[in-house]
C-alpha positions as a Markdown table, in Angstrom:
| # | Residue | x | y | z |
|---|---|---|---|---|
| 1 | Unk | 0.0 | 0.0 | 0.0 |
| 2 | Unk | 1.1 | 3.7 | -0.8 |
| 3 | Unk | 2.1 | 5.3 | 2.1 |
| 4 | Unk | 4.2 | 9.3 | 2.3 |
| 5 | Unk | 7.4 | 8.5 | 0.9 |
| 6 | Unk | 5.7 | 6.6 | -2.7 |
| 7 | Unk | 3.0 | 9.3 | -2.4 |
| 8 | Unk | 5.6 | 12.3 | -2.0 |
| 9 | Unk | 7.4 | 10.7 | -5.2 |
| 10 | Unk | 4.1 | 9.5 | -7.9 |
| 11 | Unk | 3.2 | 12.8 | -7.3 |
| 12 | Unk | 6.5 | 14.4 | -8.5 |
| 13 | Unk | 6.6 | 12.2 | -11.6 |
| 14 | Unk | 3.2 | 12.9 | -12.0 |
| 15 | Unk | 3.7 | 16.4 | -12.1 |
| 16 | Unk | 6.6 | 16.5 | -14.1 |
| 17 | Unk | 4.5 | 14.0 | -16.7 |
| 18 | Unk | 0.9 | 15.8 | -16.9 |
| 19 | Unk | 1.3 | 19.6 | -15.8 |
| 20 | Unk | 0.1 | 21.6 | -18.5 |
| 21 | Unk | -1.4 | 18.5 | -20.4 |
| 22 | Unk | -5.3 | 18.9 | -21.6 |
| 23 | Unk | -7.2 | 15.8 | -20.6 |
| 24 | Unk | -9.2 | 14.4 | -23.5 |
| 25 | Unk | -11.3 | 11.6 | -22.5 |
| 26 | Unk | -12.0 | 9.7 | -19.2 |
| 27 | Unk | -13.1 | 6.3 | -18.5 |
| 28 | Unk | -14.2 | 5.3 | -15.1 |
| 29 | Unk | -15.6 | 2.1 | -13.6 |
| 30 | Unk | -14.9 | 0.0 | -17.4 |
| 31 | Unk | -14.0 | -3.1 | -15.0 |
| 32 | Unk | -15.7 | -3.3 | -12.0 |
| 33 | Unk | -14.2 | -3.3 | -8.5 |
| 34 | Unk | -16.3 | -4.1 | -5.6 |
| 35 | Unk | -13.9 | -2.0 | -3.3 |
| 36 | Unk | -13.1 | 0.5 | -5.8 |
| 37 | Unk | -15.0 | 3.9 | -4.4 |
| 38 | Unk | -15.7 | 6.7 | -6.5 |
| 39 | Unk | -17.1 | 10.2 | -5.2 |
| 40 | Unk | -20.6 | 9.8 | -3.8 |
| 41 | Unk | -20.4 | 6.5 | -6.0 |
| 42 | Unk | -21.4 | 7.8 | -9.1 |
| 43 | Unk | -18.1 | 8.2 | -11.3 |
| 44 | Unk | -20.7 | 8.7 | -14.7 |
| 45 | Unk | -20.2 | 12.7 | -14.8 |
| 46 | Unk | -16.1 | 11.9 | -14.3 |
| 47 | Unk | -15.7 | 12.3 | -17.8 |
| 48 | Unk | -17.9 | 15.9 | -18.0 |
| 49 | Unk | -16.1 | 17.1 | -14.9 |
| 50 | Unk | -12.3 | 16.5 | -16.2 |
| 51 | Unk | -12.8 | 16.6 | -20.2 |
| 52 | Unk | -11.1 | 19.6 | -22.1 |
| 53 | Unk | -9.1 | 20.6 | -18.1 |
| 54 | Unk | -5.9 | 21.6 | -18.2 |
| 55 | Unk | -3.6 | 19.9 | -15.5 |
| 56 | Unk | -2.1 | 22.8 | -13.4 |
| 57 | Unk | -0.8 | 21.0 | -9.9 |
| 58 | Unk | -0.1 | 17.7 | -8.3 |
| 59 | Unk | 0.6 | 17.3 | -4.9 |
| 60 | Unk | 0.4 | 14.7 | -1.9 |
| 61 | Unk | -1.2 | 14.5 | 0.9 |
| 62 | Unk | -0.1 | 12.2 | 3.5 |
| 63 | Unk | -1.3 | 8.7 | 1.4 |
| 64 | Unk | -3.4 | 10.5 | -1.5 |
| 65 | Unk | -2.5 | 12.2 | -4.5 |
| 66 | Unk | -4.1 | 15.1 | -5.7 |
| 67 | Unk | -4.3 | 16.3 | -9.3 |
| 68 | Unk | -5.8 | 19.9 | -10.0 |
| 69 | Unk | -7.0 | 20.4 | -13.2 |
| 70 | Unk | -9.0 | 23.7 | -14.1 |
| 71 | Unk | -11.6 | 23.7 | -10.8 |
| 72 | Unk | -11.9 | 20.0 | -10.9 |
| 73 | Unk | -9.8 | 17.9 | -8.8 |
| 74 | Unk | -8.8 | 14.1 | -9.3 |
| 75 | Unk | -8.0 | 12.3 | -5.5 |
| 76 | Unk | -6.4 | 8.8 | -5.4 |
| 77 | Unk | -5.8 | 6.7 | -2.2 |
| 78 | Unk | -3.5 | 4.7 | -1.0 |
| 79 | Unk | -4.7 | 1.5 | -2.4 |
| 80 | Unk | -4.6 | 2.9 | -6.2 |
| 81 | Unk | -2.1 | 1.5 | -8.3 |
| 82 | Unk | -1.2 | 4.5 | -10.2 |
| 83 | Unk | 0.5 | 4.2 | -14.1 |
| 84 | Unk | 1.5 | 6.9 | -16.6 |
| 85 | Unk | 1.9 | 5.9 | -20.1 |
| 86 | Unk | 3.2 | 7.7 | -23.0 |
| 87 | Unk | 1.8 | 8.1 | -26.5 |
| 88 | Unk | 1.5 | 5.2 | -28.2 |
| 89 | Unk | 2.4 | 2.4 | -25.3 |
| 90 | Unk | 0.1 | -0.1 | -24.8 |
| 91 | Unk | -2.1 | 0.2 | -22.5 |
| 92 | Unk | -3.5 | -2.9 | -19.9 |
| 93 | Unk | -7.0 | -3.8 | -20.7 |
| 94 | Unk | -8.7 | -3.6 | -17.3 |
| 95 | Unk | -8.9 | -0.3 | -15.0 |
| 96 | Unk | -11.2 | 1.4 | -13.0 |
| 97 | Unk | -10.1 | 5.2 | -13.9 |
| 98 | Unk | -8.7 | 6.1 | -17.5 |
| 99 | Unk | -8.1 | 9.5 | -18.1 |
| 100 | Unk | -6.2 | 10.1 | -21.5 |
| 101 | Unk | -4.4 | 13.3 | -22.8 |
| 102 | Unk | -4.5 | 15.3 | -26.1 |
| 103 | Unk | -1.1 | 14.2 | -27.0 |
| 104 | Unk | -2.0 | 10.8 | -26.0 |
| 105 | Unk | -0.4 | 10.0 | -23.1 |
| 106 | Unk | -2.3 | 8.3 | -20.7 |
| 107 | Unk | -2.9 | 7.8 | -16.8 |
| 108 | Unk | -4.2 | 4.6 | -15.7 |
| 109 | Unk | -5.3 | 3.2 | -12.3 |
| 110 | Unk | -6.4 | 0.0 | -10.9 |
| 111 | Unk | -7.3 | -1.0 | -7.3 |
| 112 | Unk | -5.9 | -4.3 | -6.0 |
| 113 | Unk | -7.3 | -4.7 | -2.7 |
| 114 | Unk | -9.1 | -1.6 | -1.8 |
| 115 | Unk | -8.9 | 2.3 | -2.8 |
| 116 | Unk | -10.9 | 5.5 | -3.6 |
| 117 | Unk | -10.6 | 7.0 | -7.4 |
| 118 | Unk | -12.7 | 10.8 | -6.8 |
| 119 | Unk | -13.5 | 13.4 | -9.0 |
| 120 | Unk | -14.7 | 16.6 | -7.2 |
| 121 | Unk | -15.1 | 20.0 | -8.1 |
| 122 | Unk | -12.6 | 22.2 | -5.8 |
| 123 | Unk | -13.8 | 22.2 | -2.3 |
| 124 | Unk | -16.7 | 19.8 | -2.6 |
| 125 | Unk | -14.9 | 17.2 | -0.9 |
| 126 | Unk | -15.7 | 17.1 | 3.0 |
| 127 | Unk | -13.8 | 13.8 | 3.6 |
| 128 | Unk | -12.1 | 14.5 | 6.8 |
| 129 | Unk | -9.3 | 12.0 | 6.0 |
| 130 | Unk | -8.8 | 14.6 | 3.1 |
| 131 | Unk | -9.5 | 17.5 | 5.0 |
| 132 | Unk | -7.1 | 16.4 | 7.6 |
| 133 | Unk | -4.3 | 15.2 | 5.5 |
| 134 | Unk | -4.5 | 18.6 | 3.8 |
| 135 | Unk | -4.2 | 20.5 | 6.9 |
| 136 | Unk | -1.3 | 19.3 | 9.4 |
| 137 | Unk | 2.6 | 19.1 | 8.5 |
| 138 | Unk | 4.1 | 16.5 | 6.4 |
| 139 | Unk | 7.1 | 15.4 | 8.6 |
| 140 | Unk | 9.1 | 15.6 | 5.0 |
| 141 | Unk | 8.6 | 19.7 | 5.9 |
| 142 | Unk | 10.1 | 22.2 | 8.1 |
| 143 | Unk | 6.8 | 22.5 | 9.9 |
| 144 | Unk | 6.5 | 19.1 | 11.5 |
| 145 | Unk | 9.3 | 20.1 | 13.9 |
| 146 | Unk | 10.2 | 18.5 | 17.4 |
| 147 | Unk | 7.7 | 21.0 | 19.4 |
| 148 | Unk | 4.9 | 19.9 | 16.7 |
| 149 | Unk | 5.9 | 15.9 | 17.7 |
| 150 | Unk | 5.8 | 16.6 | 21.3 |
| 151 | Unk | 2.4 | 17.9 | 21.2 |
| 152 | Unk | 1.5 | 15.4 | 19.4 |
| 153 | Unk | 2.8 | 12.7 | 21.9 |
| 154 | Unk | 0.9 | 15.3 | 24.7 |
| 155 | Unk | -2.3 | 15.0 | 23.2 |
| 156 | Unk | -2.1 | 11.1 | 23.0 |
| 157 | Unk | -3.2 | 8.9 | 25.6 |
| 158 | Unk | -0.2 | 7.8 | 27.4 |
| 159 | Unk | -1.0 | 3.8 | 27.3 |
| 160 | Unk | -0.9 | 3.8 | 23.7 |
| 161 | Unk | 1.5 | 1.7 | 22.6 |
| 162 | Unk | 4.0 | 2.9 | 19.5 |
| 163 | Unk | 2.1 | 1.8 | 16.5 |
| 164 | Unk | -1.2 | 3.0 | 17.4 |
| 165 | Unk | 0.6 | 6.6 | 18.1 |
| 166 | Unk | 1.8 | 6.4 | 15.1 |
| 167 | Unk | -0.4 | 4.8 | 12.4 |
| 168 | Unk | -3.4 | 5.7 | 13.9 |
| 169 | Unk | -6.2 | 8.3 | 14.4 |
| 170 | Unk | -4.7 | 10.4 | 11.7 |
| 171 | Unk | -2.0 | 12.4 | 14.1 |
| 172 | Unk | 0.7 | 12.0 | 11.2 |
| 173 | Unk | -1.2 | 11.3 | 7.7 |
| 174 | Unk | 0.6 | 8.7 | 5.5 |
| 175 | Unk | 3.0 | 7.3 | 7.9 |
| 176 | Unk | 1.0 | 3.4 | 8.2 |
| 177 | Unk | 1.9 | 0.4 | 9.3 |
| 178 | Unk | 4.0 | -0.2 | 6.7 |
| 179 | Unk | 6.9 | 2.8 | 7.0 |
| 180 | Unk | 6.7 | 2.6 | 11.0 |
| 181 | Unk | 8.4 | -0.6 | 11.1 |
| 182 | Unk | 11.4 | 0.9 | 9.9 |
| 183 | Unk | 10.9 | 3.8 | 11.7 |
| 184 | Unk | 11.1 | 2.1 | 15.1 |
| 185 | Unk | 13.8 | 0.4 | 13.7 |
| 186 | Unk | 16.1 | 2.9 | 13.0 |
| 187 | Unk | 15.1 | 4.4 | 16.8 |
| 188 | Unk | 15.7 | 1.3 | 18.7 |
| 189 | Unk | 12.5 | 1.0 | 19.9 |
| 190 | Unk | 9.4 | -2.1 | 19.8 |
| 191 | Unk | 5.8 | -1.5 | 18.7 |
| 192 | Unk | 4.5 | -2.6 | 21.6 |
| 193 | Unk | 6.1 | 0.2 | 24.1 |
| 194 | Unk | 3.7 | 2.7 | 25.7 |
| 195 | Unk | 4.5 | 6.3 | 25.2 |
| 196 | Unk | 4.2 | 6.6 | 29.3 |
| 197 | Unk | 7.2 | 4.1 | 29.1 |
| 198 | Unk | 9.5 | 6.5 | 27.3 |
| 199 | Unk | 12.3 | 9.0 | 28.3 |
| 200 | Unk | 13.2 | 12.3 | 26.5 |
| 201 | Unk | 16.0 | 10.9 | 24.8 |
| 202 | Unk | 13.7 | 8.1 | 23.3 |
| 203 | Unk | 11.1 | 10.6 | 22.5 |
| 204 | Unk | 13.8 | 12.6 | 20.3 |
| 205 | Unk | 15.2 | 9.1 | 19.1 |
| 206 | Unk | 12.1 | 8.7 | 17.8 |
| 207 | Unk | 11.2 | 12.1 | 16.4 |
| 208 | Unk | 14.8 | 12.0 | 14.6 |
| 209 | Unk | 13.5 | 8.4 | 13.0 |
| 210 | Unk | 10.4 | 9.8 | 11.5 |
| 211 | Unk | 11.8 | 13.0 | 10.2 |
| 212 | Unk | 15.2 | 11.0 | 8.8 |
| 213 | Unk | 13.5 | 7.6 | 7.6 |
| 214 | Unk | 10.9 | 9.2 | 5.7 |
| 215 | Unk | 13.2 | 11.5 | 3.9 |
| 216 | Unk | 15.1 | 8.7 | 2.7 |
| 217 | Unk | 12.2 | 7.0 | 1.8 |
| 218 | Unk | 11.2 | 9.6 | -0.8 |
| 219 | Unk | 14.6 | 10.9 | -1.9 |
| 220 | Unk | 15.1 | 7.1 | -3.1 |
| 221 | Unk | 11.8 | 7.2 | -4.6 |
| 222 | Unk | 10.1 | 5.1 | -1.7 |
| 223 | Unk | 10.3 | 0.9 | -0.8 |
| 224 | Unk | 11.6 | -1.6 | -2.6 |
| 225 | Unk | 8.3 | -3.2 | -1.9 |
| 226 | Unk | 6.3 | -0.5 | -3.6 |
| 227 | Unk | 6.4 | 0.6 | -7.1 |
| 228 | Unk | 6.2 | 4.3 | -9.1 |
| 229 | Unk | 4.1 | 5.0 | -12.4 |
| 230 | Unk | 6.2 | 3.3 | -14.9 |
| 231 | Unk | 6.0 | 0.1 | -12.9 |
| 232 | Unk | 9.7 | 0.2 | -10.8 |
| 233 | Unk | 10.0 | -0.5 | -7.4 |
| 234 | Unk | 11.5 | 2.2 | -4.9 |
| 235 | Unk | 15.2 | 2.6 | -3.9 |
| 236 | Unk | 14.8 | 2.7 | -0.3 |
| 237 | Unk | 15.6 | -1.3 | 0.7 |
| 238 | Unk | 13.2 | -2.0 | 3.7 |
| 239 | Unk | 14.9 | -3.3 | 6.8 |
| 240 | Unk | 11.7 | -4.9 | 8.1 |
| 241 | Unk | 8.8 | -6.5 | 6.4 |
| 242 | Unk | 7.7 | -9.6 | 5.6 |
| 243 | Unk | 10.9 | -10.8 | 3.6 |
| 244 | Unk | 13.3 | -10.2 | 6.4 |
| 245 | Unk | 11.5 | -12.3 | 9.4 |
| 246 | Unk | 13.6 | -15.0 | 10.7 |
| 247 | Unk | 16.6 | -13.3 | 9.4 |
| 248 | Unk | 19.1 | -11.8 | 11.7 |
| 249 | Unk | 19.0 | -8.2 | 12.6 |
| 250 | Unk | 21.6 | -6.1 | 10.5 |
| 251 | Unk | 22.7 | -4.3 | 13.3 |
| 252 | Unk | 23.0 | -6.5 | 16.2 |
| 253 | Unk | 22.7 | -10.0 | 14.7 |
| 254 | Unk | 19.4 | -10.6 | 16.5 |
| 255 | Unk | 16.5 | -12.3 | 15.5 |
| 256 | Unk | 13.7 | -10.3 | 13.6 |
| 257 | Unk | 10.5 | -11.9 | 14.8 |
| 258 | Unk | 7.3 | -11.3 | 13.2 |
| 259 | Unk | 4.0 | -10.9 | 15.3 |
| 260 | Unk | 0.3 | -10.1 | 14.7 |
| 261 | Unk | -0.9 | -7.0 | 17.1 |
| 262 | Unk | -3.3 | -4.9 | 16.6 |
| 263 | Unk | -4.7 | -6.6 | 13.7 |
| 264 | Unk | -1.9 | -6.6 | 11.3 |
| 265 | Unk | 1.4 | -7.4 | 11.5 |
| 266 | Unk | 4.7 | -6.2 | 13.0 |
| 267 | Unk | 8.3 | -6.8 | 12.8 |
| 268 | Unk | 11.1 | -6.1 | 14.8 |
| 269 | Unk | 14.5 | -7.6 | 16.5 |
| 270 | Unk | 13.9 | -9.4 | 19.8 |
| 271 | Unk | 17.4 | -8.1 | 21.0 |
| 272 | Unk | 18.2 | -4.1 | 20.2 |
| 273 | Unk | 14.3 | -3.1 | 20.1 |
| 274 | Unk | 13.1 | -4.5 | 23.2 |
């Protein structure tokens, strides 16, 4: 699943692929998804409310991309697999959104498991998830500084453990479950800690890991285990996922163990992340 880092990096090749383009014709819903949402669930005026727009902006917001074309606006999720084609490649048969340029370059998407394709005129969406992401720091920008985390971690309950802090409730948009396991990582620290269990140096430990992890993550154009528009995977190799349990850790020569809590999955090593 898309989380910041791919989001902060489609939407730069997006940008530098589609800016100034005039769409030409859209497609939506041509192969069915059952958890493929569109705006309201009714993608049939799509093509009305994008056709003969000229694509000015695209930025990201925490796990969605945004693409602003005249007053219309195009929002994908995480779970979109996003795919820019130029004029005259071939194009995969089945998609749920299609949007195709003048010149004839196209943008394709498809939803694997689950994810939203909308189409909105400009401040029609209400979706707080969109409304939130919008409004609070990326930690990839000045803004999301260490008085910004702390009152974060103030805010929170402190009995949450360290995943829900940071993957849920929206307190820092696009950073799931699958970035934080590196995250904790790189900061020494298990998912399973309480926030009430932490000292100041763990608490800037761990603010340096978000800031410094995640802006690795997008310079190298996110995971290995996630893939941009032309179909490559990200530079970033991940440290913990699902390929590396049972492996020894790379830093201590621990074990990385792999657990379900909180219902999904985490990883980390049973020796330096107590």
């Amino acid at each position: 699943m898309l989380e910041l880092p791919e989001c902060y990096h489609i939407a730069k090749q997006l940008s530098d692929n589609l800016v100034g383009k005039k769409i030409k014709k859209v497609i939506a819903n041509d192969t069915p998804h059952k958890m493929a949402w569109y705006y309201e669930d009714d993608p049939s005026n799509y093509h009305k409310l994008l056709r003969y727009r000229i694509i000015r902006k695209v930025n990201a917001f925490g796990s969605m991309i945004e693409i602003s074309a005249g007053r219309s606006r195009i929002l994908l999720s995480d779970g979109v697999v996003v795919n820019y084609y130029h004029p005259g490649d071939v194009v995969k048969p089945k998609h749920q959104l299609y949007i195709e340029m003048t010149d004839g370059s196209k943008l394709v998407c498809n939803v694997i498991m689950y994810g939203s394709l909308f189409v909105f005129l400009n401040k029609q969406n209400k979706n707080p998830y969109y409304l939130i992401a919008k409004a609070k720091p990326s930690p990839l920008s000045i803004s999301f500084d260490q008085t910004y985390f702390n009152s974060l971690m103030n805010e929170a309950k402190p009995t949450l453990n360290l995943k829900a802090f940071l993957a849920t409730e929206q307190r820092i948009p696009g950073l799931g479950n699958g970035v934080l396991q590196d995250i904790l990582f790189v900061a020494k620290l298990n998912p399973k800690r309480k926030l009430t269990n932490l000292d100041d140096e763990e608490k800037f430990d761990l603010f340096r890991a978000i800031k410094d992890t995640l802006a690795m993550m997008a310079k190298m154009g996110g995971r290995d285990t996630e893939f941009d528009i032309f179909g490559n995977p990200g530079g970033y190799l991940t440290i913990l996922s699902n390929e590396s349990k049972d492996r020894p850790c790379p830093r201590c020569r621990g074990m990385i163990v792999k657990e379900a809590f909180m219902g999904g999955s985490i990883y980390y090593c049973e020796s330096c992340q107590k």
